[in-house]
LOSE-913874 format. One record per residue (C-alpha): x, y, z; residue number from 1. Coordinates in Angstrom, 1 decimal, m for minus. Layout:
(pt (X, Y, Z), NUM) ...
# end
This chain:
(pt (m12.8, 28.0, 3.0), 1) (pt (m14.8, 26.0, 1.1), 2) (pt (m12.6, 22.9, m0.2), 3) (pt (m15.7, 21.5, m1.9), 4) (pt (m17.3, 24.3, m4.5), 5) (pt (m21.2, 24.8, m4.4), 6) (pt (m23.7, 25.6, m6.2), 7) (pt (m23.1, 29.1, m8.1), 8) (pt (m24.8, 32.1, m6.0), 9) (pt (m28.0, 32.4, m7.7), 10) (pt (m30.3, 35.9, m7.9), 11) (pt (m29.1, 39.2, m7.6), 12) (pt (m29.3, 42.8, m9.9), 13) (pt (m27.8, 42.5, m14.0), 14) (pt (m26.5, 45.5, m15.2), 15) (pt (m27.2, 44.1, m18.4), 16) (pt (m29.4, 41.0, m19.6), 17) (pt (m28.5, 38.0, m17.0), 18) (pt (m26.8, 34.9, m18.8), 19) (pt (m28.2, 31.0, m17.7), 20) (pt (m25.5, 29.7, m15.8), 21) (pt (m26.0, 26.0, m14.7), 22) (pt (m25.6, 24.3, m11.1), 23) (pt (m21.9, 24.3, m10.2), 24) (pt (m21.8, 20.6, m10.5), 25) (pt (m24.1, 17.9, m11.0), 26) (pt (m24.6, 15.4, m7.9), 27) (pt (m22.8, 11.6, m8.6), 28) (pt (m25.1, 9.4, m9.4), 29) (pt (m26.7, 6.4, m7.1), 30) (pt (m25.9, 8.0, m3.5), 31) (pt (m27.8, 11.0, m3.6), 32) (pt (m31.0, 12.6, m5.5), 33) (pt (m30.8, 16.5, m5.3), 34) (pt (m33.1, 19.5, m5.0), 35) (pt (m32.6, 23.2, m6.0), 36) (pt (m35.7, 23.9, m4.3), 37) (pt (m35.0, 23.6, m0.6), 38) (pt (m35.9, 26.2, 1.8), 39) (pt (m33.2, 28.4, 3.5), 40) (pt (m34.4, 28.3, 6.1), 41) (pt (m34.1, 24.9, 6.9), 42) (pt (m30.9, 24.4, 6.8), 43) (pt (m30.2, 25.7, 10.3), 44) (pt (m33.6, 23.3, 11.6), 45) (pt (m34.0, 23.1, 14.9), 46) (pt (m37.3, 21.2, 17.4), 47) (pt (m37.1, 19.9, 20.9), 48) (pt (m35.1, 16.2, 19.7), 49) (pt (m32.3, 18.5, 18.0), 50) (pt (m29.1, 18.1, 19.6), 51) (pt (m26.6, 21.6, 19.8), 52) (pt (m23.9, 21.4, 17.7), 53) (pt (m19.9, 21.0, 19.2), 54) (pt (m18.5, 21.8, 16.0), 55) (pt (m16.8, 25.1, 15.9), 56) (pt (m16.3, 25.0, 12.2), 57) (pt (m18.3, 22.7, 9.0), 58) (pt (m14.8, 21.0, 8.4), 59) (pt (m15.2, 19.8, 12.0), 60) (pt (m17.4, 17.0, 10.8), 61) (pt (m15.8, 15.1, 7.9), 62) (pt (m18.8, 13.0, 7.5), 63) (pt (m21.1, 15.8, 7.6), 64) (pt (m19.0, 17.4, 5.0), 65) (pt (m18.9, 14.4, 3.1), 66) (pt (m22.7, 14.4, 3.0), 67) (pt (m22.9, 18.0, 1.7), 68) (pt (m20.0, 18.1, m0.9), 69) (pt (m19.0, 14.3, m1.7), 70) (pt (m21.0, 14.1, m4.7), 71) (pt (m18.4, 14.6, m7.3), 72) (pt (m16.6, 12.0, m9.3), 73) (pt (m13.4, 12.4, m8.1), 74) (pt (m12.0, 9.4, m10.3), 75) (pt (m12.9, 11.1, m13.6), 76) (pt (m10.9, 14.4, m11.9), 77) (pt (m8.1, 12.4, m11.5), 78) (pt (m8.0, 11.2, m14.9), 79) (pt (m8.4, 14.8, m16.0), 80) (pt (m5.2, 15.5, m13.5), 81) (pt (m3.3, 12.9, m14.7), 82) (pt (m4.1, 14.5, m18.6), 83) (pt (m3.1, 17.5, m17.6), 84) (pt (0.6, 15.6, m17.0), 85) (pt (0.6, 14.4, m20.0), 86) (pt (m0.3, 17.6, m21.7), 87) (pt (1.6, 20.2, m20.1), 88) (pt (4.0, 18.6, m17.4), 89) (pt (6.8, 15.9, m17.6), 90) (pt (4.8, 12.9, m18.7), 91) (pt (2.8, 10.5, m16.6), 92) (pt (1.0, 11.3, m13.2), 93) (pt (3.5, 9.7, m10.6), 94) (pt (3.2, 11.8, m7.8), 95) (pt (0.5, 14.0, m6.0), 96) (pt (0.9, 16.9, m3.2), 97) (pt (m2.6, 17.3, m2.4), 98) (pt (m3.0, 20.9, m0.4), 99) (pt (m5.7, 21.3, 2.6), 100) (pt (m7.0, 18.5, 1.0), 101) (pt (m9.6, 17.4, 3.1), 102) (pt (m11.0, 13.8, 3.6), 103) (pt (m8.7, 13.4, 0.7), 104) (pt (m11.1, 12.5, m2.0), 105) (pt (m8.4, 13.3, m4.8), 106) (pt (m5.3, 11.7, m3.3), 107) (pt (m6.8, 8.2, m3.2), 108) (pt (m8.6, 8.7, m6.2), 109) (pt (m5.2, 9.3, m8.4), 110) (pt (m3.4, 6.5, m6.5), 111) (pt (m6.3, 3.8, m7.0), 112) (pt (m7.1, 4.7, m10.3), 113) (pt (m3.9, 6.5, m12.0), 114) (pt (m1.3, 3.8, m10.7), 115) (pt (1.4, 3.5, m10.2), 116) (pt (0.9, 6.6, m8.1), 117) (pt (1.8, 8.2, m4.9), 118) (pt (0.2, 10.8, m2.9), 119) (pt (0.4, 13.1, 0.5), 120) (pt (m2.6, 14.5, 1.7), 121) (pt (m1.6, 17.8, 3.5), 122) (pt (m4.3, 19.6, 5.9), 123) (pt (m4.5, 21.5, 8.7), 124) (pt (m7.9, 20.3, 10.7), 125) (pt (m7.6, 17.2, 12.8), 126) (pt (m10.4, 15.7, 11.9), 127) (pt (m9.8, 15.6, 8.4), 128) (pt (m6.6, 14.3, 8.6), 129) (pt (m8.2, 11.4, 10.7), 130) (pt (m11.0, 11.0, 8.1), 131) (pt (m7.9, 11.3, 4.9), 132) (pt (m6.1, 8.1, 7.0), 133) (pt (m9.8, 6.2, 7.4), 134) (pt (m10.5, 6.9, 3.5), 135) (pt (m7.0, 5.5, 2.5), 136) (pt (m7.6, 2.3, 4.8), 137) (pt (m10.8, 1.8, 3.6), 138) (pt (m9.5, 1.9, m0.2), 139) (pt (m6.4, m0.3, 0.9), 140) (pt (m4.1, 2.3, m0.3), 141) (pt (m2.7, 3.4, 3.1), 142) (pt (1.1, 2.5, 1.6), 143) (pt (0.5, 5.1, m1.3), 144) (pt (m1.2, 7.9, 0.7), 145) (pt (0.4, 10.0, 3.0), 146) (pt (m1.6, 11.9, 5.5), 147) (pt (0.2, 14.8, 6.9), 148) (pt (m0.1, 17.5, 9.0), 149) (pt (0.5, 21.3, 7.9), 150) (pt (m0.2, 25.1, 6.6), 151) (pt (m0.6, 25.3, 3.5), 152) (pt (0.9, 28.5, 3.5), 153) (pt (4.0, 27.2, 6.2), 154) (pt (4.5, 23.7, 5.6), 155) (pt (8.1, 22.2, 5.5), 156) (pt (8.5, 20.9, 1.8), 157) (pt (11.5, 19.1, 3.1), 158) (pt (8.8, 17.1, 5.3), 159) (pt (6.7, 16.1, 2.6), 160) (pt (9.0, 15.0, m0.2), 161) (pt (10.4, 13.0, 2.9), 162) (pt (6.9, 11.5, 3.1), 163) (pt (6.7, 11.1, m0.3), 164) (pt (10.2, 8.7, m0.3), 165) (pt (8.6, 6.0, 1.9), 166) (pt (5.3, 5.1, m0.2), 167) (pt (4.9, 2.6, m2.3), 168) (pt (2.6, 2.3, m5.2), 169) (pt (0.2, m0.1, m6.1), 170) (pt (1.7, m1.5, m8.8), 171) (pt (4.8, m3.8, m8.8), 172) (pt (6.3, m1.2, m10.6), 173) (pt (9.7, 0.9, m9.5), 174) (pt (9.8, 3.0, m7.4), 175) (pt (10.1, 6.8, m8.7), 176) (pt (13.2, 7.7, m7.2), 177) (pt (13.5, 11.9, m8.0), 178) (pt (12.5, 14.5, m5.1), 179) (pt (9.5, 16.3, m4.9), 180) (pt (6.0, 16.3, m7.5), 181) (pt (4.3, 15.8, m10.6), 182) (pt (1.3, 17.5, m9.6), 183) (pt (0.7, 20.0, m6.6), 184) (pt (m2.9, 20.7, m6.5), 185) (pt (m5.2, 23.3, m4.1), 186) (pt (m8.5, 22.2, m5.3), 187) (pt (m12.3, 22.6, m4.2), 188) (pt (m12.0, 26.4, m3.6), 189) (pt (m9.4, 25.7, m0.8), 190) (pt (m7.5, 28.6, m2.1), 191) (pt (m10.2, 31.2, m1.1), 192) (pt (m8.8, 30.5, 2.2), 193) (pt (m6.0, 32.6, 1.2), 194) (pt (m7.9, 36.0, 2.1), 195) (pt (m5.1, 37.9, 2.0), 196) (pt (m2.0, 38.2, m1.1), 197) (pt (1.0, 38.1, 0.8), 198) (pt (m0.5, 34.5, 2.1), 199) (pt (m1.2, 33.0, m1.4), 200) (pt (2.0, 34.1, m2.8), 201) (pt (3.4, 31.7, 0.5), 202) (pt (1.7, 29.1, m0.4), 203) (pt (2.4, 29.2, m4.2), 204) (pt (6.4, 29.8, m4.0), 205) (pt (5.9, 26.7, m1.7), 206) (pt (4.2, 25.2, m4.2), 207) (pt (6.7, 25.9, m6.8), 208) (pt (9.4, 24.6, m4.3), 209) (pt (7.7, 21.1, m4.1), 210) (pt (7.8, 20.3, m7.5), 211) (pt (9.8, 18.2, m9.7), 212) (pt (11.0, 19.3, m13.1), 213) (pt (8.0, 19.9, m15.1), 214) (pt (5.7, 19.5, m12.4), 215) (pt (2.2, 21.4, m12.3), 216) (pt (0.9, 23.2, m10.2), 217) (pt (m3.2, 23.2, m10.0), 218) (pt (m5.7, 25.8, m8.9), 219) (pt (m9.6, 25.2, m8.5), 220) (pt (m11.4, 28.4, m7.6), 221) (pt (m14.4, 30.1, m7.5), 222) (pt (m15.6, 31.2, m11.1), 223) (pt (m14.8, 35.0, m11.0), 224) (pt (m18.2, 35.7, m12.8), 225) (pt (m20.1, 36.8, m10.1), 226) (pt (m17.2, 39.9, m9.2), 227) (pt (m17.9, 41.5, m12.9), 228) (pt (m22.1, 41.1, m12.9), 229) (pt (m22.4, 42.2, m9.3), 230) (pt (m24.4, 39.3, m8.2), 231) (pt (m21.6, 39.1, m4.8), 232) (pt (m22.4, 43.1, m4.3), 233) (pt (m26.0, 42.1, m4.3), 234) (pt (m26.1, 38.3, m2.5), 235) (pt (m29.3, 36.5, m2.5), 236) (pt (m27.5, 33.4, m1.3), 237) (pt (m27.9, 29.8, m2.1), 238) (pt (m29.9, 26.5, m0.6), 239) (pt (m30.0, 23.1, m1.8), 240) (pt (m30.3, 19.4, m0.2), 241) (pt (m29.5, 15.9, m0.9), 242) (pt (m31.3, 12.8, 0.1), 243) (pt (m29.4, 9.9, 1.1), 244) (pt (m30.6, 6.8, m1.0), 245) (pt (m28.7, 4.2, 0.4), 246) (pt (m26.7, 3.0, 3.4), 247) (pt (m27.5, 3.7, 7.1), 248) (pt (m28.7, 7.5, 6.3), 249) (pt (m31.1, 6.1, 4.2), 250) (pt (m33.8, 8.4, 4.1), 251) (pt (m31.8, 10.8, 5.4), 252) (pt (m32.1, 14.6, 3.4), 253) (pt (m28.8, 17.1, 3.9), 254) (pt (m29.8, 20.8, 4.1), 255) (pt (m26.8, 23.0, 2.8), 256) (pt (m27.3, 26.7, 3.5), 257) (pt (m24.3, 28.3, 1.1), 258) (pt (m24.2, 32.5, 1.1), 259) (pt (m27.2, 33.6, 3.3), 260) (pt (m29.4, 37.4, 1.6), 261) (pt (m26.9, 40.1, 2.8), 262) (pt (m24.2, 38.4, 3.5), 263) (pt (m20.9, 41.6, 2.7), 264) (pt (m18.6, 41.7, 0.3), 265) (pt (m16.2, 44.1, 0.3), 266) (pt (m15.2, 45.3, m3.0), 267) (pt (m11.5, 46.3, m2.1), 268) (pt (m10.6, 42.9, m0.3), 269) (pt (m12.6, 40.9, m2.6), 270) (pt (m13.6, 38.7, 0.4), 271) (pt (m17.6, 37.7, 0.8), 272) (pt (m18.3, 36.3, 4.9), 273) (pt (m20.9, 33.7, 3.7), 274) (pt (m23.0, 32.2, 6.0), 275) (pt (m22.5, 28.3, 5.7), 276) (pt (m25.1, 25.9, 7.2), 277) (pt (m25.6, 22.5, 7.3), 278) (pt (m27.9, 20.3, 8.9), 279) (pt (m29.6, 16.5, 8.2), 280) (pt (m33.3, 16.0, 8.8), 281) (pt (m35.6, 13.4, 8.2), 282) (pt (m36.6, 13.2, 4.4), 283) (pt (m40.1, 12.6, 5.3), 284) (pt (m40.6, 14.2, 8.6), 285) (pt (m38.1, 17.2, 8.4), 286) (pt (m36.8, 16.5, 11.8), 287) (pt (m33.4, 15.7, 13.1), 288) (pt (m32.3, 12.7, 11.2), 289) (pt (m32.3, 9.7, 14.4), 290) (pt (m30.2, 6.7, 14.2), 291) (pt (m32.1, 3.6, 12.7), 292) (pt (m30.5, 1.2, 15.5), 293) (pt (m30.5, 3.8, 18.8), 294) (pt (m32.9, 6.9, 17.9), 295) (pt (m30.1, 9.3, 18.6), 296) (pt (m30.0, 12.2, 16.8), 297) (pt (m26.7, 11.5, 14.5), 298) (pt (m25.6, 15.2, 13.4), 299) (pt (m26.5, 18.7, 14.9), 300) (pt (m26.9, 21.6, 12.7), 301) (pt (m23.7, 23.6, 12.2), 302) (pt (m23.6, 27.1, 11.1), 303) (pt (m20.8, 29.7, 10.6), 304) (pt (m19.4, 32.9, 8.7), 305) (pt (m16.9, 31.5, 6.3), 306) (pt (m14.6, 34.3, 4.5), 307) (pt (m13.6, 33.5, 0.8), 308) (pt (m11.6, 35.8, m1.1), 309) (pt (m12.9, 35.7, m4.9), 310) (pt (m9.7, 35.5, m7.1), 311) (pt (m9.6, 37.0, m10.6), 312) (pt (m7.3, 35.3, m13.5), 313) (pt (m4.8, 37.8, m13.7), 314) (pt (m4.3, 38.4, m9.9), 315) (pt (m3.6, 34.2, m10.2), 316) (pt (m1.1, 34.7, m13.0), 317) (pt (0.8, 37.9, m11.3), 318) (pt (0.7, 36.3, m8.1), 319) (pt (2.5, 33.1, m9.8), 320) (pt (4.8, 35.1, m11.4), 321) (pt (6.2, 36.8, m8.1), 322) (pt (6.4, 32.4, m6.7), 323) (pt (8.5, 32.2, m10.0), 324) (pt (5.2, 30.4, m11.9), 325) (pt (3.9, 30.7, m15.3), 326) (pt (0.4, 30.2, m16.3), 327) (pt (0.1, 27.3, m19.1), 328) (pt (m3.5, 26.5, m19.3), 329) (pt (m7.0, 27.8, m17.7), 330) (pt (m10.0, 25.7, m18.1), 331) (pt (m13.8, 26.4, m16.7), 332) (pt (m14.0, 23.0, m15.0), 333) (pt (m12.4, 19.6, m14.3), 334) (pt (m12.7, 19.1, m17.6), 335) (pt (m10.5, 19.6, m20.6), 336) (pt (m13.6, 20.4, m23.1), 337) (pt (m14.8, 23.2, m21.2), 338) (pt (m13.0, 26.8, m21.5), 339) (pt (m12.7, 29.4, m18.9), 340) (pt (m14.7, 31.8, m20.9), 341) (pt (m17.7, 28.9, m22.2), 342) (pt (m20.8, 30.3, m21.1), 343) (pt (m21.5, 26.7, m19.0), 344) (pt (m18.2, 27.4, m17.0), 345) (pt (m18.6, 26.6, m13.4), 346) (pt (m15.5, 27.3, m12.1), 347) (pt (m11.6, 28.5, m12.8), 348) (pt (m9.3, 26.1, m13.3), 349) (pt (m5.4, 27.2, m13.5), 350) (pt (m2.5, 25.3, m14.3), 351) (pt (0.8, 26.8, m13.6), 352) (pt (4.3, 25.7, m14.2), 353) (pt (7.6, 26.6, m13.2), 354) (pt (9.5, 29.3, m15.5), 355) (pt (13.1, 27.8, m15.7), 356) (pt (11.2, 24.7, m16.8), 357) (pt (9.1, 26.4, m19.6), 358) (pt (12.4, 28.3, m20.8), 359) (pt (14.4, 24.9, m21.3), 360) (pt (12.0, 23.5, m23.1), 361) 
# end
């Protein structure tokens, strides 16, 4: 699944007049510069110094990943998180269940920046958990983060609230002493994992289960635009790179290959098998990016079929109504000022809540 959202699929036949739709998100600032013009066909780039890849999968490589998709601002999402506490749950962000969260970009951003604040990074891929653990080291907030192994549509909710107990939070401040979560998030399209319903209604009635009273539950998905103007039945794919500005990969430029022309969707499913590559090549040279210090080529090209199911709004609100959910707000990015239906959003945001907790208040 894609945890971190690309660019929009771009092209494709408009039964009607086609609508400008920005870039799904804008790059960070300062790390990377960005291009909407790279070549497809690059991203898979190959000569005689490339190296074959041993990933089996793009989440393989967390710090290939990292270069593709870590150019968010994951502290302004947390503060949009936390507001979304404030607004519609019990009060104050104090405690995070981050689902197949990745190198855990948003767990250590609430506990470093929404404090006091706890967090457990739950994912399923070995190497992301590793790189979640690194990230909270690096950030010194290894006390407050919990990296732990799981399903996101099996994991013992037990398990984590039992991981949750044992952190501390930054601040000096006491510890929260009820069970289970403020906040349980499954962001960066990490839902369109969940290709089949009986699966996401698991993983949102376990969801539900982890919460607290008035705790939230938070969906990021894929903005379901593309399902009603045909542009998925008709897939041009997407290509874009980044060029490393700073650091060791300085110079660096990351090809991202994101839906490939052709690629099926199947229109009873709702599922699209995109063809996901990414490689890093020389900004200047276009060949495999080499190791400053050594010459060795640092990353081989990795490319796969990636199924995402596309959910639509009401399929997300029926489907948390059968895990006992209600949805309380919708939003067309990580960002309060922008609607599900504003013609700039990106993406759909869901916040759902439990119903016994809506009914006592």
């Amino acid at each position: 699944a894609p945890r971190a959202l690309a660019p929009r699929l771009v092209g494709g036949a408009f039964r009607h007049a086609p609508r400008s739709r920005p870039a799904w998100v804008a790059p960070r600032r300062g790390a990377f510069s960005s291009s909407r013009a790279s070549d497809r066909r690059t991203a898979a780039a190959t000569d005689e110094d490339a190296v074959t890849s041993t990933a089996s999968s793009v989440y393989a490589n967390p710090e290939l990943y990292e270069l593709a998709f870590g150019f968010r601002d994951f502290d302004k999402e947390a503060a949009f998180l936390a507001s979304l506490c404030e607004t519609h749950g019990g009060g104050r962000l104090r405690s995070l269940l981050e689902l197949g969260a990745g190198p855990a970009w948003h767990s250590v951003s609430c506990v470093t920046t929404q404090g006091p604040c706890v967090a457990v990074a739950l994912d399923n891929a070995p190497a992301m958990l590793a790189r979640a653990a690194q990230r909270a080291r690096e950030q010194r907030c290894e006390q407050s983060v919990a990296v732990v192994s799981g399903d996101m549509t099996a994991f013992d909710v037990d398990a984590v609230t039992a991981a949750k107990r044992v952190l501390v939070p930054l601040s000096d401040e006491d510890k929260e002493v009820e069970d289970g979560f403020d906040l349980v998030t499954i962001l960066l399209g990490t839902a369109a994992h969940l290709t089949n319903l009986e699966d996401a209604e698991k993983c949102l009635r376990l969801a539900s289960r982890s919460l607290k009273r008035d705790g939230l539950v938070v969906l990021e998905l894929e903005h379901p635009f593309d399902v009603f103007d045909g542009q998925l039945m008709d897939a041009q794919g997407d290509a874009w790179d980044r060029e490393v500005e700073d650091g060791d990969l300085k110079g660096a430029k990351v090809l991202v290959e994101w839906g490939r022309e052709g690629d099926p969707f199947d229109v009873e499913t709702q599922i699209v098998e995109r063809t996901v590559g990414l490689n890093v090549v020389d900004g200047e040279t276009g060949k495999p990016f080499k190791s400053p210090k050594d010459g060795a080529v640092l990353f081989a090209p990795v490319e796969e079929i990636v199924k995402c199911r596309v959910f639509t709004a009401p399929e997300i609100a029926l489907l948390g109504k059968l895990a006992g959910l209600r949805v309380v707000a919708t939003f067309g990015d990580m960002d309060t000022s922008v609607p599900l239906t504003h013609e700039d959003a990106n993406n759909m945001v869901i916040v759902l809540k439990r119903k016994e907790d809506e009914a006592e208040r």
